[in-house]
N, C-alpha and C positions, 0 to 999 in steps of 0.2 A: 518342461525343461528338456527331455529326455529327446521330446519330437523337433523341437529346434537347434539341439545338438547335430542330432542327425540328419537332419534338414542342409545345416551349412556343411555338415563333412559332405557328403552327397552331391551341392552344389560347386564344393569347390573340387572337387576330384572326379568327377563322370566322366570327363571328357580326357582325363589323364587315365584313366583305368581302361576307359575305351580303346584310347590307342593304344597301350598296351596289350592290353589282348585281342585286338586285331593284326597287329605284329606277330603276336602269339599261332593267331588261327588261322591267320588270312583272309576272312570270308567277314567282310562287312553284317551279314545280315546274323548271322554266327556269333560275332563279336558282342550285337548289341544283344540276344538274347541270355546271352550268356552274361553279361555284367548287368544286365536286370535279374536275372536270377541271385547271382552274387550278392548285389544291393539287394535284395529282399532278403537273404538270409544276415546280411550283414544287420539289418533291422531287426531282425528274431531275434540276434546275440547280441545285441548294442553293448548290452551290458558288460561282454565280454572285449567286441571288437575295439570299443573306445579306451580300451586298457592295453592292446596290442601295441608292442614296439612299432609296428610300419602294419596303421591298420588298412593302407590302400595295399600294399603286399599280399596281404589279406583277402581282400577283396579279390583280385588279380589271381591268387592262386584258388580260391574258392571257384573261379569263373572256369580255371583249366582245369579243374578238379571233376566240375560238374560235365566240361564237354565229357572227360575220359565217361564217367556215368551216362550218359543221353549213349555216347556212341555202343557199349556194352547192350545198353538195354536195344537198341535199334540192331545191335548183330545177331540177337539174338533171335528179334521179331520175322528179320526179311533178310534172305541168302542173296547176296551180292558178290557178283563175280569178279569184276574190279572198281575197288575203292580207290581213289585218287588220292595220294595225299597235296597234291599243290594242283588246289583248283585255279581256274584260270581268274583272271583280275577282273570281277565285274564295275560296269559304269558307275553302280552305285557306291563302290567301296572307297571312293575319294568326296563323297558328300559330309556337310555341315558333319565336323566336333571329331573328323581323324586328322585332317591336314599330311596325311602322307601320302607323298608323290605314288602314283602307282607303278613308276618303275621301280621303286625301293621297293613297295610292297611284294610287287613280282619277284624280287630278289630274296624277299625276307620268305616267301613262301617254297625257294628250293633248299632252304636251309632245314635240317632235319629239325624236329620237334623239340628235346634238350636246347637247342642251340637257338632256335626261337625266343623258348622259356626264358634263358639266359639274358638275351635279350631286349624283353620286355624288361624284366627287373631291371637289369642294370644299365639301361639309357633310358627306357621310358618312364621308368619310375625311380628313376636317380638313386637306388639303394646300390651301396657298398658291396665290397663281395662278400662278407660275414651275413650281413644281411639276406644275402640273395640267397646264398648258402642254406641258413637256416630255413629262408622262405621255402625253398624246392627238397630240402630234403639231403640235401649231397654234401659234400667238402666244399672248402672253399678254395682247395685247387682246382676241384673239378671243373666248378664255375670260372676260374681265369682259364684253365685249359680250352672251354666250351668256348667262353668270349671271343678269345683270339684266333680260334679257326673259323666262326662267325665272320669276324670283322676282316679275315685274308679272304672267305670267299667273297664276302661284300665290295673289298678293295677290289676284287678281281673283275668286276662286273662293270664297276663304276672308275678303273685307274689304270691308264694305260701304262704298264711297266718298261716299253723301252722308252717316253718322253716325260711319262709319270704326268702328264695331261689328264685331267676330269671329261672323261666322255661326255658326249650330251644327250 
């Protein structure tokens, strides 16, 4: 019962958690290691996760939870003079189960980190701001503050302001 439970959460959310935090991280290959690890610990706690208000949230923060861990543990293996944070859009980060244009994604990755997070929760994973709020940690001003200078620099990328025409 328990393995078919999670079997269908799994199925029906992989591909929404994906893109969320590939929004989050930018880095296709990043994203799915990091939501397989999620889903594996989501599987440890079933018992927990399937009682979570917004247990794909869950999942989603588990995944950016784990990058902060990998990157700590890697700063501390090997001295790196410059870390990037907005790697460039590789070929394969527009393949099967993200569906996002990679100029978007190119846009989603100069947006600082909070403002990604926000983000993901609140378009990719259609949670509320209390929701998202609780998921990350913060206010839920905070979260409409983050959102909306998100979405002014997004408009800025994609909306031309003297004809208010959609780039192409």
């Amino acid at each position: 019962m328990k393995q078919l439970e999670f079997s269908e959460f799994y199925a029906a959310n992989r591909d929404v958690c994906l893109r969320a935090v590939l929004a989050g991280v930018g880095d296709r290959q990043l994203a799915e290691d990091l939501v397989a690890e999620a889903f594996t610990r989501a599987w440890t706690s079933w018992h927990v996760v399937r009682r979570h208000p917004a247990p794909r949230a869950w999942v989603v923060r588990t995944a950016f939870n784990t990058r902060v861990s990998w990157w700590r543990r890697r700063r501390r293996e090997v001295a790196i003079d410059v870390f990037p944070d907005t790697p460039e859009v590789a070929a394969g980060d527009r393949g099967p189960g993200t569906g996002l244009d990679p100029d978007l994604l190119t846009a989603l990755r100069g947006l600082p980190e909070r403002q990604r997070e926000v983000i993901a929760f609140r378009v990719f994973l259609d949670l509320d701001t209390k929701a998202t709020a609780a998921a990350l940690g913060i206010a839920p001003g905070t979260v409409t503050a983050h959102l909306a200078r998100a979405v002014a620099t997004l408009r800025g990328h994609f909306v031309s302001t003297d004809n208010l025409e959609v780039r192409p």
